[in-house]
C-alpha positions in Angstrom: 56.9 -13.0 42.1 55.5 -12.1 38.9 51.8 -10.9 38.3 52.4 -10.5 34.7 50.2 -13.4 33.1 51.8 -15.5 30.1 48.6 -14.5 27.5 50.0 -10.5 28.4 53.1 -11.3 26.4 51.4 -12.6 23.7 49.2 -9.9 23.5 51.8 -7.3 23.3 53.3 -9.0 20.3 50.1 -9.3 18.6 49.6 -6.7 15.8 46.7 -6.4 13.2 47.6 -8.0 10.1 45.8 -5.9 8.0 44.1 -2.4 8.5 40.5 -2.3 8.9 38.3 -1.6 5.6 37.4 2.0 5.1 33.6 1.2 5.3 32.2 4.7 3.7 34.4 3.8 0.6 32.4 0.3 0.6 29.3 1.4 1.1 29.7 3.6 -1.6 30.6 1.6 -3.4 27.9 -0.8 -3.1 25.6 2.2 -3.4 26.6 2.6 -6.8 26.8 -0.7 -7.5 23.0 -1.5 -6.6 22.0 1.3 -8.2 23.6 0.6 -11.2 22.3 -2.8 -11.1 18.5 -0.9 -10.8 18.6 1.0 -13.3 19.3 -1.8 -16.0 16.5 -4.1 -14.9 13.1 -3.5 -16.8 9.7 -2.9 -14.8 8.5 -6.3 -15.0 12.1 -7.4 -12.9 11.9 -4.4 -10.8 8.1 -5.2 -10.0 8.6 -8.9 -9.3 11.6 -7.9 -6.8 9.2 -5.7 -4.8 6.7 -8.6 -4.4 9.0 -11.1 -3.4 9.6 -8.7 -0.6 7.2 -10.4 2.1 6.6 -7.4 4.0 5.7 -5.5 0.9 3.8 -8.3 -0.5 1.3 -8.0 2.8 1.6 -4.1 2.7 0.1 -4.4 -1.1 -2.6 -7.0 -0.4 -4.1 -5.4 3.0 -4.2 -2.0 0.3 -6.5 -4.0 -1.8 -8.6 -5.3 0.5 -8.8 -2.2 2.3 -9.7 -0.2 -1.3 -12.3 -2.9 -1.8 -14.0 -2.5 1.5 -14.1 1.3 0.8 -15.8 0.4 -2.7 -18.5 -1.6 -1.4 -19.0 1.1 1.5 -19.5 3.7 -1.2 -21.6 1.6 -3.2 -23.5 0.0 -0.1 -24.3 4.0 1.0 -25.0 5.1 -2.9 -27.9 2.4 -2.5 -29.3 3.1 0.8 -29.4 6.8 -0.6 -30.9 5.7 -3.7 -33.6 3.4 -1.6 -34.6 6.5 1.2 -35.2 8.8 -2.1 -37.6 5.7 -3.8 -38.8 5.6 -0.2 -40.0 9.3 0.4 -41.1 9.5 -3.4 -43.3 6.8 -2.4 -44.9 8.2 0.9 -45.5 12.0 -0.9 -47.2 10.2 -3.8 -49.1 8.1 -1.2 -50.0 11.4 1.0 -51.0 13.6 -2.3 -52.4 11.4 -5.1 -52.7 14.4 -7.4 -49.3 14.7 -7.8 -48.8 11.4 -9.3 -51.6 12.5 -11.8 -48.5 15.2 -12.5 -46.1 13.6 -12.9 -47.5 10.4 -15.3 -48.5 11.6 -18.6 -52.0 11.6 -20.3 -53.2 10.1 -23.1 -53.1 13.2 -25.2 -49.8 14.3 -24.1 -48.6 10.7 -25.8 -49.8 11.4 -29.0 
């Protein structure tokens, strides 16, 4: 009795009909190929391939969003600065009323 199955045979005769691809030469070749291919496209192309890249695309408009919420912090904080100065100006002017006779100019120092 034979515990040799049919598909064995078949399997033994079986040989690759061609060897496998050197993959380093391939990729080196499409290394050279893309980057041959970059360096002829002009900005405009290069910069409308990059956006149609989704994940950049969202990358680049959470930036901006993120630069403009920074923007209107600063500017937001520049105010409240500027307002607390107005604010203490007013209260030492309030508190010593001499000093805005200082500061504002007479009617001889105008002419």
């Amino acid at each position: 009795m034979s515990s040799r199955d049919p598909l064995d045979d078949l399997l033994d005769k079986w040989q690759p009909s061609s060897p496998p691809p050197d993959l380093r030469a391939e990729i080196r070749r499409e290394i050279i190929r893309t980057r041959h291919h970059a360096e002829s496209m002009s900005w405009f192309t290069r910069l409308e391939l990059a956006f149609s890249r989704p994940s950049f695309a969202a990358t680049f408009v959470a930036a901006c969003v993120l630069f403009g919420l920074f923007l209107a912090e600063v500017r937001v904080t520049r105010q409240h600065a500027l307002y607390g100065a107005q604010i203490a100006r007013s209260y030492v002017q309030l508190i010593d009323p001499l000093l805005v006779a200082e500061t504002q100019p007479t009617a001889k120092e105008v002419k």
